[in-house]
C-alpha positions as CSV (number, residue, x, y, z in Angstrom):
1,X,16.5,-9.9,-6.0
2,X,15.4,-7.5,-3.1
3,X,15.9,-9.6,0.5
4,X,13.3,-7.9,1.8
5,X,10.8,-8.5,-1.3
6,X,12.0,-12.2,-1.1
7,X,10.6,-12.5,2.4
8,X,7.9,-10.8,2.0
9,X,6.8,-13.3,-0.9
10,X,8.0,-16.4,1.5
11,X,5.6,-14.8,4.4
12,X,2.8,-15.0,2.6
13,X,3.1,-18.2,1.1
14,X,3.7,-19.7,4.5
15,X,0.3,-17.4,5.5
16,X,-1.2,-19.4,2.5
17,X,-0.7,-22.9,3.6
18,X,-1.5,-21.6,7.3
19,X,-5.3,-20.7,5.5
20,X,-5.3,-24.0,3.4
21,X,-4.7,-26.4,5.8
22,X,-7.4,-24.8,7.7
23,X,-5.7,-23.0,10.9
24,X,-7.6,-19.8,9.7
25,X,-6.1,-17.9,13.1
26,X,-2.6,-18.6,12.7
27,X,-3.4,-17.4,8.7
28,X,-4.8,-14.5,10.1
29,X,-1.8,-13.6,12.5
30,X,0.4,-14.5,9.6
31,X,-1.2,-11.9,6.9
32,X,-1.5,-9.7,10.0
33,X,2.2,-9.4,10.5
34,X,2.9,-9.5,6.6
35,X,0.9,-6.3,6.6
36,X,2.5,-5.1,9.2
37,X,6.4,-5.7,8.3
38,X,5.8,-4.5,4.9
39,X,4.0,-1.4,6.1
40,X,6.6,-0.4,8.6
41,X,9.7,-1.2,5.5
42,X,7.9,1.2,3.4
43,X,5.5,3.1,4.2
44,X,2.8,5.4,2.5
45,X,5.0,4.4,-0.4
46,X,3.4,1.0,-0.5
47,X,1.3,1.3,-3.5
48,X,1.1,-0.8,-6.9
49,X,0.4,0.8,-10.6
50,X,0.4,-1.2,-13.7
51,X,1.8,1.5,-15.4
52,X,4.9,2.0,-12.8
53,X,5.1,-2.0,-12.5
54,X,6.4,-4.7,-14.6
55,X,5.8,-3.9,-18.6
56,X,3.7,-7.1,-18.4
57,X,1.8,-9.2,-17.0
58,X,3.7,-12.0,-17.3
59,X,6.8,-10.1,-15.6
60,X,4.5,-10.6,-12.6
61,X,3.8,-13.9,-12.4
62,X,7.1,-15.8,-13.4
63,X,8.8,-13.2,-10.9
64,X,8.5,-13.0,-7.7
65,X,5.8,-10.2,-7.2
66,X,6.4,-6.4,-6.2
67,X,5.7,-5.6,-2.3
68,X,2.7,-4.0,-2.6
69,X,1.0,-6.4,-4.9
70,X,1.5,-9.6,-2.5
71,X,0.5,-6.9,0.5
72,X,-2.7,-5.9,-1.4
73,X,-3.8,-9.6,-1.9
74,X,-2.8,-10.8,1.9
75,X,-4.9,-7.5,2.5
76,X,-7.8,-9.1,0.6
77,X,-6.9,-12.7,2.0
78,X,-6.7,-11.3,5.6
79,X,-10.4,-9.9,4.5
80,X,-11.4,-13.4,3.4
81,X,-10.9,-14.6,6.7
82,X,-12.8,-12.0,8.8
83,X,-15.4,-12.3,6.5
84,X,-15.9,-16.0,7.5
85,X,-15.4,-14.6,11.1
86,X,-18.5,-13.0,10.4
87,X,-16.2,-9.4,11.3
88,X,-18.0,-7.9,8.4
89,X,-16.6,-4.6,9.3
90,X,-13.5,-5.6,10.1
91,X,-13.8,-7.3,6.3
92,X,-14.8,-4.4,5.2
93,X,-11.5,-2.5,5.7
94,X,-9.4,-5.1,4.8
95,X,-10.9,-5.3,1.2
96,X,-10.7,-1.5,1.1
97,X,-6.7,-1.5,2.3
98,X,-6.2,-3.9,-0.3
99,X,-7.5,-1.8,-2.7
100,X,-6.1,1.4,-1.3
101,X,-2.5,-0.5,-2.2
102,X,-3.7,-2.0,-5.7
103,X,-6.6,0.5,-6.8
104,X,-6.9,-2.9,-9.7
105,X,-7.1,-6.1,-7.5
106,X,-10.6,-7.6,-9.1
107,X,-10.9,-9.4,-5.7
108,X,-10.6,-7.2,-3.3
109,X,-13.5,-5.4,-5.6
110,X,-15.8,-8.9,-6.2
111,X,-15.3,-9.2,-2.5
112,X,-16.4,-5.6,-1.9
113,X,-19.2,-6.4,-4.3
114,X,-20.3,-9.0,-2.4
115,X,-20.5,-7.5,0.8
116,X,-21.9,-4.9,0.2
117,X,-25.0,-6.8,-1.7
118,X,-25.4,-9.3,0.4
119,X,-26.0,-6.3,3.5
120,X,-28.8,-4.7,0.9
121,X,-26.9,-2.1,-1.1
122,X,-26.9,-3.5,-4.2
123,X,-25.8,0.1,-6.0
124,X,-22.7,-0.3,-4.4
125,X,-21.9,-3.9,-5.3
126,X,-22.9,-3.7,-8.6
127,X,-20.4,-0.5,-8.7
128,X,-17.3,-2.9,-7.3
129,X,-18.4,-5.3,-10.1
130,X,-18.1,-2.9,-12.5
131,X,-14.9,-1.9,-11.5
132,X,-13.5,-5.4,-11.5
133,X,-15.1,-5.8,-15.0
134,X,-13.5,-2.6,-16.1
135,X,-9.9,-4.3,-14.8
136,X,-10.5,-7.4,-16.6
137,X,-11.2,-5.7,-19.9
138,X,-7.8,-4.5,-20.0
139,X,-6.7,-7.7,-19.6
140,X,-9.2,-9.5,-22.1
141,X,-12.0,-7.9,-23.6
142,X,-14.3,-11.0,-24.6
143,X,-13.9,-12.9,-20.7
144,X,-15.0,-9.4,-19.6
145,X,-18.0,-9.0,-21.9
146,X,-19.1,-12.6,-20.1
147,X,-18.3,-11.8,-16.7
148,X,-20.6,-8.7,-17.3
149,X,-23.3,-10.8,-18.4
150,X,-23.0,-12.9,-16.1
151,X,-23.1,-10.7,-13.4
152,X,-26.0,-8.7,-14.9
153,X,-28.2,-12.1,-15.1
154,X,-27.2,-13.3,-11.5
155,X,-27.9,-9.2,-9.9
156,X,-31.4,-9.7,-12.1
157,X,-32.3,-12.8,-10.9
């Protein structure tokens, strides 16, 4: 195992217990740093692709996960937080990082759905929940035909 993956895996679940015992600033300069250190070990090569990664999905959870993919989801965590700072921006490009490490992270895009309808532009939203829909129907067509009726009968309603 990679020293530096290792660490990087350790950072953030230290950043995670930070956010879940509720010290959402020292979470925030935790996932900060992660971001950071990772960014400055590797660069513009910091980017995640199923079809580069691990030939399955269970590769990724019973290992410790690739770089970029525990970077693209402190990315969306670090988002999570500003959010509920009411940084919306701020949120904003967090989410969008995220993504612009693991074009497939279905939170980063829900929370980009989100955002983006609850500030009016539901065309938007309803694009970054069709884009997480589209990621979950790889994984399992029937829970993606419900999550896209769901989210049709909550946009409608």
């Amino acid at each position: 195992m990679d020293a530096a993956r290792m660490n990087c895996y350790r950072a953030f679940a230290q950043a995670q217990q930070l956010e879940n015992g509720g010290d959402n600033d020292a979470a925030l300069a935790a996932y900060t740093e992660l971001v950071r250190a990772a960014r400055a070990a590797h660069g513009s090569a910091l980017t995640y692709d199923e079809k580069s990664g691990p030939s399955s999905n269970a590769e990724i959870i019973d290992a410790v996960p690739p770089t970029a993919l525990v970077v693209s989801v402190a990315l969306n965590s670090l988002g999570g937080l500003l959010l509920d700072a009411r940084k919306l921006s701020e949120a904003s490009v967090a989410f969008e990082d995220s993504l612009s490490v693991w074009s497939a992270n279905g939170m980063a895009l829900i929370n980009l759905g989100d955002l983006e309808r609850e500030h009016g532009d539901f065309e938007t939203g309803l694009a970054h929940y069709q884009k997480a829909c589209a990621r979950v129907l790889t994984l399992s067509p029937s829970l993606s035909l419900s999550l896209s009726l769901s989210l049709s009968l909550s946009l409608t309603l």
